[in-house]
C-alpha positions as CSV (number, residue, x, y, z in Angstrom):
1,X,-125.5,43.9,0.9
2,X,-122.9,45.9,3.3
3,X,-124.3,48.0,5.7
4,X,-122.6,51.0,7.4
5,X,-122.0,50.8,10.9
6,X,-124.4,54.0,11.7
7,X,-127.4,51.4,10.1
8,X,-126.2,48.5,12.0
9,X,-126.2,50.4,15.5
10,X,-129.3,51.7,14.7
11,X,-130.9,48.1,14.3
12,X,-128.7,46.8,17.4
13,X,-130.8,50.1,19.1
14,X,-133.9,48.9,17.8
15,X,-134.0,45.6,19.5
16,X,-132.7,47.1,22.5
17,X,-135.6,49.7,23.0
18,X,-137.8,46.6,22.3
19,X,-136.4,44.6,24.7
20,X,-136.3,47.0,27.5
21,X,-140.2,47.8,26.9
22,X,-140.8,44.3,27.1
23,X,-139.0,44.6,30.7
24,X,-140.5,47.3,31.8
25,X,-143.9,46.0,30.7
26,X,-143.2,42.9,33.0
27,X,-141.1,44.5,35.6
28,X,-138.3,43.1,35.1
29,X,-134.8,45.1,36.1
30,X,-131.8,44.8,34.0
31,X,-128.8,47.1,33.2
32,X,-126.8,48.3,30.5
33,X,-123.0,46.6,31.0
34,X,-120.1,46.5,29.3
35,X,-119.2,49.2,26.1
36,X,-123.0,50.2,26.5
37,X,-122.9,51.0,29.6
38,X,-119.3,53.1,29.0
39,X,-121.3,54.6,25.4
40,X,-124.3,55.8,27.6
41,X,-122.0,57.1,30.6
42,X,-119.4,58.8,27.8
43,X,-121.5,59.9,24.6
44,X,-125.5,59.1,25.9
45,X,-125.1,57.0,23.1
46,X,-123.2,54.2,21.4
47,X,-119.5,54.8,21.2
48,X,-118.8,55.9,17.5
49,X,-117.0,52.4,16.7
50,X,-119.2,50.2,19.0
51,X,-120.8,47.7,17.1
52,X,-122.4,45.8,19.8
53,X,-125.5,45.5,22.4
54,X,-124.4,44.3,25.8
55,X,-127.2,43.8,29.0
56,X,-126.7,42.5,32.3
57,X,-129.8,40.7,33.8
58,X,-129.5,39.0,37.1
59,X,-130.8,35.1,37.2
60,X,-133.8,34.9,39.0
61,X,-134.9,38.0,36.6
62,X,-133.1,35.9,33.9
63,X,-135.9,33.0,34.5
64,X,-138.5,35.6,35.1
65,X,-137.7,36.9,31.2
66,X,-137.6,33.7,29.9
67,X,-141.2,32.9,31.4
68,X,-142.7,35.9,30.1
69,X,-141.2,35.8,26.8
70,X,-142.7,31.8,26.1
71,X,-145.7,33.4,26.3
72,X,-145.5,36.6,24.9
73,X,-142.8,36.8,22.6
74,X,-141.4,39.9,20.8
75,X,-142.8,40.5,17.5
76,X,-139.8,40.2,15.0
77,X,-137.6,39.4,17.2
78,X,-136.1,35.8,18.0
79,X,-134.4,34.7,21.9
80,X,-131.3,32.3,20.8
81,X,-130.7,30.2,24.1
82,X,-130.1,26.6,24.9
83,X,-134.0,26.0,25.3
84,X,-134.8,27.0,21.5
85,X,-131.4,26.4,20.3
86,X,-130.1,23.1,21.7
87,X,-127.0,23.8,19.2
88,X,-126.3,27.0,20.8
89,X,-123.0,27.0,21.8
90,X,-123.1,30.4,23.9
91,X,-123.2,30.3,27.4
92,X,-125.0,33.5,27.5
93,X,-128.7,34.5,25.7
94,X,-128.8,36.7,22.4
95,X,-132.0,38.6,21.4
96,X,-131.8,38.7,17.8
97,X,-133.6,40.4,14.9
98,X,-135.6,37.8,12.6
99,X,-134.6,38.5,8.7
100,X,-131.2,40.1,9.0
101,X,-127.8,38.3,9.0
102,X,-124.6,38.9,10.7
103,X,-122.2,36.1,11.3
104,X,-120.3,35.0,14.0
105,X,-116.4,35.8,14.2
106,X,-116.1,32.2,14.2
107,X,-116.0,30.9,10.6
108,X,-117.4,27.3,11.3
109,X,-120.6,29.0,13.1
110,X,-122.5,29.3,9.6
111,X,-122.2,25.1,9.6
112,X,-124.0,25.4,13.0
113,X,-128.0,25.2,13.4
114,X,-128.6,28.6,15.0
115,X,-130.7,31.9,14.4
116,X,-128.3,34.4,12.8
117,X,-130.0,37.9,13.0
118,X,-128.2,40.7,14.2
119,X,-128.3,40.6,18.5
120,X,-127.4,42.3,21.6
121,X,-125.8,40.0,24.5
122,X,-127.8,38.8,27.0
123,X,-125.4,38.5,30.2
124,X,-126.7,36.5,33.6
125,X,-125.1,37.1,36.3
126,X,-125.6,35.1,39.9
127,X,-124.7,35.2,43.3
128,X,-121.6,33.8,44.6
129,X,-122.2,32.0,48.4
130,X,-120.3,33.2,51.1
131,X,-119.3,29.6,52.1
132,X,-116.0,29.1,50.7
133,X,-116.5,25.6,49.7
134,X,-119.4,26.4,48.2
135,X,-118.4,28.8,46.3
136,X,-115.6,26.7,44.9
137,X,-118.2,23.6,44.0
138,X,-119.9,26.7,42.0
139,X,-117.1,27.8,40.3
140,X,-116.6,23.9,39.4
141,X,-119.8,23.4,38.4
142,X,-120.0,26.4,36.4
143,X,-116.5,25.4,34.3
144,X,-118.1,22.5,33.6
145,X,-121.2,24.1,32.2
146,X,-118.7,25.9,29.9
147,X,-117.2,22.9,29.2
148,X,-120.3,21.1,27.6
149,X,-121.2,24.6,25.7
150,X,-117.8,24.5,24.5
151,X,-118.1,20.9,23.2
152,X,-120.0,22.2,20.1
153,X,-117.7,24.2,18.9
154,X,-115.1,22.2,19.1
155,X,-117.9,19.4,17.2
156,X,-117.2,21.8,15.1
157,X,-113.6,22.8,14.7
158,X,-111.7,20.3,16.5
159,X,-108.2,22.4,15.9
160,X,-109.8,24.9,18.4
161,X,-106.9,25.6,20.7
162,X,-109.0,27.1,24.1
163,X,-108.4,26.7,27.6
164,X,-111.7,24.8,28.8
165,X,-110.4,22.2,26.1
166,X,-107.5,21.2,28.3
167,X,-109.4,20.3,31.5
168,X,-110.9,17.3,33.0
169,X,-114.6,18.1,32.5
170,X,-113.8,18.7,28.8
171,X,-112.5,15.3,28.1
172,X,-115.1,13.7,30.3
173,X,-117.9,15.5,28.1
174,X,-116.6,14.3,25.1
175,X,-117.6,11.0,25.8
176,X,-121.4,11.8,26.1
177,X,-124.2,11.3,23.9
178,X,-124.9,14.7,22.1
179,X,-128.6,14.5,23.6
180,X,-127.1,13.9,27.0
181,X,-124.8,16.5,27.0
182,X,-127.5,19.2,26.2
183,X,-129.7,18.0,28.7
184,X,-126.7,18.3,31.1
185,X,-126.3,22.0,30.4
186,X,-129.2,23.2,31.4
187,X,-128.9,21.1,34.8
188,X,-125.1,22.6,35.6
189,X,-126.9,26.3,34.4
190,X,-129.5,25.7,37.4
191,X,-127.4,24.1,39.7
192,X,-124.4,26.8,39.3
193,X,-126.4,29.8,39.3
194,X,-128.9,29.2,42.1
195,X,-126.5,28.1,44.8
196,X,-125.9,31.6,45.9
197,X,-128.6,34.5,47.0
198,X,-129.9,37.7,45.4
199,X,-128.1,39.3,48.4
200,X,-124.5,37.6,47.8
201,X,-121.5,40.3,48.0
202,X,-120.1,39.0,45.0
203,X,-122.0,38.1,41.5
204,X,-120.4,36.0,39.2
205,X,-121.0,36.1,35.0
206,X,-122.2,33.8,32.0
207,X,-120.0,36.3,29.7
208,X,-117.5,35.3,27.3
209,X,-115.4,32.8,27.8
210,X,-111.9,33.3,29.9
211,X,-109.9,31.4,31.2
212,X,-111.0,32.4,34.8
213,X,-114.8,32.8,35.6
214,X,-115.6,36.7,35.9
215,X,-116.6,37.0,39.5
216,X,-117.0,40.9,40.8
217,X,-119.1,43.0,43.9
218,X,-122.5,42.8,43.4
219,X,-122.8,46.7,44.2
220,X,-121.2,46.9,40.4
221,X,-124.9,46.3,39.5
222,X,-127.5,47.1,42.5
223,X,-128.6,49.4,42.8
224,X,-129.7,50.2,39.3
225,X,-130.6,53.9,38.0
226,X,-131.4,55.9,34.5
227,X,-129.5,57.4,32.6
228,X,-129.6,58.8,28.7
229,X,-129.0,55.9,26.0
230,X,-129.7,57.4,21.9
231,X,-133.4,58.9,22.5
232,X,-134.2,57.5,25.9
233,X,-133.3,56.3,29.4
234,X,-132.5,53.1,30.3
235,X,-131.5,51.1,33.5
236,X,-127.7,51.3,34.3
237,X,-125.8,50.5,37.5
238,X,-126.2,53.5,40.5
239,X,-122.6,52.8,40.9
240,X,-121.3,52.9,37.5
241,X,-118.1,54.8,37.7
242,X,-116.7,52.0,40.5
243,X,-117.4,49.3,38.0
244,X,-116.7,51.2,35.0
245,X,-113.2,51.9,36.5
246,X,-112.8,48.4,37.4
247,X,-113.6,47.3,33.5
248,X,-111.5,50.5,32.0
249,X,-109.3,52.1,33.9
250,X,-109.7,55.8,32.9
251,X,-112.6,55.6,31.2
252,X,-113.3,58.6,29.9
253,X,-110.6,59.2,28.5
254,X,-111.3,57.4,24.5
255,X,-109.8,54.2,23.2
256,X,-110.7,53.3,19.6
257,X,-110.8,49.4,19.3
258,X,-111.2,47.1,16.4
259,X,-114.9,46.0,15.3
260,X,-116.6,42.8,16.3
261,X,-117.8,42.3,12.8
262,X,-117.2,42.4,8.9
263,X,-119.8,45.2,8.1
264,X,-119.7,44.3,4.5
265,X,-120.8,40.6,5.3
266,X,-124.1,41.7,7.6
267,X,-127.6,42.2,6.2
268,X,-130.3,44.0,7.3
């Protein structure tokens, strides 16, 4: 049964309200990112067409979450990510809503042994070290961590035309056992994303996949503050209009974009 896009960002503002009182309850910080973060800064609110939850959560509060959630999970909702999912071919987590539907844009996903409630994004982000080789292993290790996320969709779809599927790690992760290239993900997600500090200049992203890894300044998320979201206050970055600028351009100024999702094909 279709739902309207009012319903649907009502349910996406559900789960977020959950999740951040889950947070709060275990003190852990996080911030609104992304077309939330622009909806909360523009219109306290989702922008009118946005169909989608996006949350930044640095790594070390990542694992924290994750901790806390094993043992206390959120009523009616369900985490998708690589440890409950080893199918999951996201490099980032989704909290989802248990008994509601809302596919993928990807039309093989439904052939693909995954939760499919309707989510907001879970983005982690890490330091970057200061040592330039270092930070150049990262960035290596971390395209390689793509690469094996990547593999299932192409298990998939092998017609997928994507840039990851072009490089070296991809071809050498084709040749693994499916068991061994799960277990390999979560190693490169550990090694990649603890290499730098919590006080790195620059932060670098598990969001979706480019063809370059998103690296930006850390102060585009620290220090975090309130600010009006719907019917409440959530976390946002201090310095929003900086990275909000970065993202946007002239941000205030409205840009209608196309939706994520078939409305008609979601149920809630």
């Amino acid at each position: 049964m279709a739902c309207t896009l009012e319903e649907l960002q009502k349910t996406e503002g559900d789960i977020l309200r959950q999740f951040a009182d889950f947070c709060d309850a275990h003190h852990i910080t996080y911030g609104l990112s992304g077309g939330t973060l622009l909806g909360a800064i523009r219109h306290n609110g989702f922008i009118p067409w946005d169909d989608d939850v996006d949350v930044e959560i640095e790594v070390h509060e990542f694992r924290k979450f994750l901790r806390c959630y094993r043992k206390h999970p959120i009523l009616g909702l369900h985490l998708s990510w690589m440890d409950s999912e080893p199918e999951n071919p996201f490099t980032f987590a989704k909290l989802r809503k248990n008994g509601t539907f809302m596919p993928e844009a990807a039309h093989f996903m439904k052939n693909i042994d995954i939760n499919n409630g309707v989510w907001i994004d879970l983005f982690c982000y890490c330091g970057v070290p200061k040592n330039k080789k270092l930070a150049a292993l990262q960035e290596k290790l971390f395209q390689f961590y793509r690469s094996v996320s990547h593999l299932i969709f192409f298990h998939y779809d092998p017609s997928i035309d994507h840039p990851l599927t072009k490089t070296k790690a991809f071809k050498i992760c084709m040749k693994l056992p499916t068991k061994t290239a799960f277990r390999l993900r979560k190693l490169l997600f550990w090694l990649y994303s603890h290499m730098g500090s919590r006080h790195s200049e620059k932060v670098l992203y598990n969001s979706p996949e480019t063809a370059d890894p998103r690296i930006l300044p850390r102060k585009y998320e620290l220090p975090l503050s309130r600010h009006v979201f719907g019917d409440r206050e959530y976390s946002v970055p201090q310095n929003y209009d900086e990275a909000l600028t970065k993202l946007y351009g002239d941000y205030m100024t409205p840009k209608q974009f196309p939706s994520h999702t078939d409305l008609n094909s979601i149920q809630l």
